[in-house]
C-alpha positions in Angstrom: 0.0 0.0 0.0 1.6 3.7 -1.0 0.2 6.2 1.5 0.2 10.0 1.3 0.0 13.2 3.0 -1.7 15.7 1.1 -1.7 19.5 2.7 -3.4 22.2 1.3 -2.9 25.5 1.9 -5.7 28.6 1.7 -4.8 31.7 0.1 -2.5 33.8 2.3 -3.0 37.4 3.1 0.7 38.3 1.0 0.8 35.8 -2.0 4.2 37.0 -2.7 5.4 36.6 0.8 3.7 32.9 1.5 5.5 32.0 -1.9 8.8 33.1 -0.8 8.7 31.1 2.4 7.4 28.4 1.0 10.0 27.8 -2.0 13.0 29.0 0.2 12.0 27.4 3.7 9.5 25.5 3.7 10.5 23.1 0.9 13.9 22.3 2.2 12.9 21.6 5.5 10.9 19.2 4.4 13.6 17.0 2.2 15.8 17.6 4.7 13.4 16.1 7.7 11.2 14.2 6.4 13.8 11.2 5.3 11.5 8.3 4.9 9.4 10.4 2.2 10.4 8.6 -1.1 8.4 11.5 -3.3 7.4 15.2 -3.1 4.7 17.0 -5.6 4.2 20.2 -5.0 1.5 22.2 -6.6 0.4 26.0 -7.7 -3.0 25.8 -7.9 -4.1 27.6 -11.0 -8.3 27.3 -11.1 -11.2 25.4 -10.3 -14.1 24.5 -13.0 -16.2 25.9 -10.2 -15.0 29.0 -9.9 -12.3 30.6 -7.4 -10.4 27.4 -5.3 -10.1 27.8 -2.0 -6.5 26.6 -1.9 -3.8 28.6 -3.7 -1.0 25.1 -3.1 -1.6 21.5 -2.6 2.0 19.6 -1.1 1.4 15.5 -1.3 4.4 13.4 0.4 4.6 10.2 -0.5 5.8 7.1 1.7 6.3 3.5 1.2 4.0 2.7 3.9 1.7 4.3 7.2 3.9 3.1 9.0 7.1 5.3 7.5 4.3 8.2 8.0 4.0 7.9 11.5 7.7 7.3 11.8 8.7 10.5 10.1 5.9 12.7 11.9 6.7 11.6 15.5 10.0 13.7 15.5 10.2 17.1 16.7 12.0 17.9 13.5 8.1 17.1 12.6 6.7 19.6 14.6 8.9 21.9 14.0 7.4 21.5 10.5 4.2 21.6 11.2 4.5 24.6 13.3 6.8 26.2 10.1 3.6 25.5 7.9 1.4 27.2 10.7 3.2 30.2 10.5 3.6 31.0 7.0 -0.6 29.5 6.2 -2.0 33.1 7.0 -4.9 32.8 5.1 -6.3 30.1 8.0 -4.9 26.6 8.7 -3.9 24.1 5.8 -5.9 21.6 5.2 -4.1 17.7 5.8 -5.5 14.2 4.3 -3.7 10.8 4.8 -4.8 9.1 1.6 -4.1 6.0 0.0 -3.2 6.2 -3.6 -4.1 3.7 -6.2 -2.5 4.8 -9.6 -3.8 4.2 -13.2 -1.7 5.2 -16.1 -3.3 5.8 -19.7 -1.5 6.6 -23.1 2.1 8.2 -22.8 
Protein backbone atom coordinates (compact mmCIF):
# COMPACT_ATOMS: atom_id res chain seq x y z
CA UNK A 1 0.00 0.00 0.00
CA UNK A 2 1.61 3.67 -0.98
CA UNK A 3 0.22 6.18 1.52
CA UNK A 4 0.23 9.96 1.26
CA UNK A 5 0.05 13.20 2.97
CA UNK A 6 -1.69 15.75 1.15
CA UNK A 7 -1.66 19.50 2.74
CA UNK A 8 -3.39 22.16 1.33
CA UNK A 9 -2.89 25.49 1.92
CA UNK A 10 -5.66 28.56 1.71
CA UNK A 11 -4.77 31.69 0.14
CA UNK A 12 -2.48 33.80 2.34
CA UNK A 13 -3.03 37.42 3.07
CA UNK A 14 0.69 38.26 1.01
CA UNK A 15 0.79 35.76 -2.03
CA UNK A 16 4.24 36.95 -2.71
CA UNK A 17 5.40 36.60 0.82
CA UNK A 18 3.74 32.88 1.47
CA UNK A 19 5.50 31.99 -1.88
CA UNK A 20 8.78 33.14 -0.82
CA UNK A 21 8.65 31.10 2.36
CA UNK A 22 7.40 28.41 1.05
CA UNK A 23 9.96 27.76 -2.04
CA UNK A 24 12.95 29.01 0.22
CA UNK A 25 12.02 27.37 3.73
CA UNK A 26 9.46 25.46 3.66
CA UNK A 27 10.49 23.07 0.92
CA UNK A 28 13.94 22.30 2.22
CA UNK A 29 12.94 21.64 5.51
CA UNK A 30 10.91 19.19 4.36
CA UNK A 31 13.56 17.00 2.23
CA UNK A 32 15.82 17.61 4.73
CA UNK A 33 13.37 16.07 7.71
CA UNK A 34 11.21 14.16 6.42
CA UNK A 35 13.82 11.23 5.30
CA UNK A 36 11.54 8.29 4.95
CA UNK A 37 9.42 10.35 2.22
CA UNK A 38 10.41 8.62 -1.11
CA UNK A 39 8.37 11.53 -3.29
CA UNK A 40 7.43 15.19 -3.06
CA UNK A 41 4.71 16.98 -5.59
CA UNK A 42 4.21 20.20 -5.03
CA UNK A 43 1.48 22.24 -6.60
CA UNK A 44 0.45 25.97 -7.75
CA UNK A 45 -3.00 25.81 -7.86
CA UNK A 46 -4.06 27.61 -10.95
CA UNK A 47 -8.27 27.31 -11.11
CA UNK A 48 -11.21 25.39 -10.28
CA UNK A 49 -14.10 24.53 -12.96
CA UNK A 50 -16.15 25.86 -10.15
CA UNK A 51 -15.03 29.00 -9.89
CA UNK A 52 -12.34 30.62 -7.37
CA UNK A 53 -10.41 27.39 -5.28
CA UNK A 54 -10.08 27.80 -1.96
CA UNK A 55 -6.53 26.63 -1.94
CA UNK A 56 -3.83 28.55 -3.69
CA UNK A 57 -1.05 25.10 -3.07
CA UNK A 58 -1.62 21.53 -2.56
CA UNK A 59 1.98 19.56 -1.14
CA UNK A 60 1.41 15.51 -1.32
CA UNK A 61 4.40 13.41 0.39
CA UNK A 62 4.57 10.22 -0.52
CA UNK A 63 5.77 7.12 1.72
CA UNK A 64 6.27 3.54 1.25
CA UNK A 65 3.98 2.74 3.89
CA UNK A 66 1.67 4.33 7.17
CA UNK A 67 3.91 3.14 9.05
CA UNK A 68 7.14 5.28 7.53
CA UNK A 69 4.34 8.15 7.96
CA UNK A 70 4.00 7.86 11.55
CA UNK A 71 7.66 7.29 11.78
CA UNK A 72 8.73 10.53 10.06
CA UNK A 73 5.90 12.67 11.92
CA UNK A 74 6.75 11.58 15.53
CA UNK A 75 9.98 13.66 15.55
CA UNK A 76 10.22 17.14 16.66
CA UNK A 77 11.99 17.87 13.53
CA UNK A 78 8.09 17.11 12.60
CA UNK A 79 6.68 19.60 14.61
CA UNK A 80 8.91 21.85 14.04
CA UNK A 81 7.42 21.47 10.47
CA UNK A 82 4.22 21.64 11.17
CA UNK A 83 4.52 24.65 13.26
CA UNK A 84 6.78 26.25 10.06
CA UNK A 85 3.61 25.52 7.93
CA UNK A 86 1.39 27.18 10.67
CA UNK A 87 3.22 30.22 10.49
CA UNK A 88 3.57 30.97 7.04
CA UNK A 89 -0.62 29.52 6.15
CA UNK A 90 -2.03 33.11 6.95
CA UNK A 91 -4.93 32.85 5.09
CA UNK A 92 -6.26 30.13 7.97
CA UNK A 93 -4.88 26.56 8.72
CA UNK A 94 -3.92 24.07 5.80
CA UNK A 95 -5.89 21.64 5.21
CA UNK A 96 -4.08 17.68 5.85
CA UNK A 97 -5.54 14.21 4.30
CA UNK A 98 -3.68 10.76 4.78
CA UNK A 99 -4.84 9.14 1.57
CA UNK A 100 -4.07 6.05 0.00
CA UNK A 101 -3.15 6.16 -3.62
CA UNK A 102 -4.10 3.73 -6.21
CA UNK A 103 -2.53 4.84 -9.56
CA UNK A 104 -3.80 4.24 -13.18
CA UNK A 105 -1.65 5.19 -16.13
CA UNK A 106 -3.26 5.85 -19.65
CA UNK A 107 -1.55 6.62 -23.09
CA UNK A 108 2.15 8.16 -22.84
Amino acid sequence: MSVKLVVMYPYPKDQAAFEKAYTTEHIPMVAKNLTRCTKAVYTRVLMSPQGASPFCRIAELHYPSLEALQADFSTPEAQALGAHAASISTGGPAVSLICDEDTVSFKP
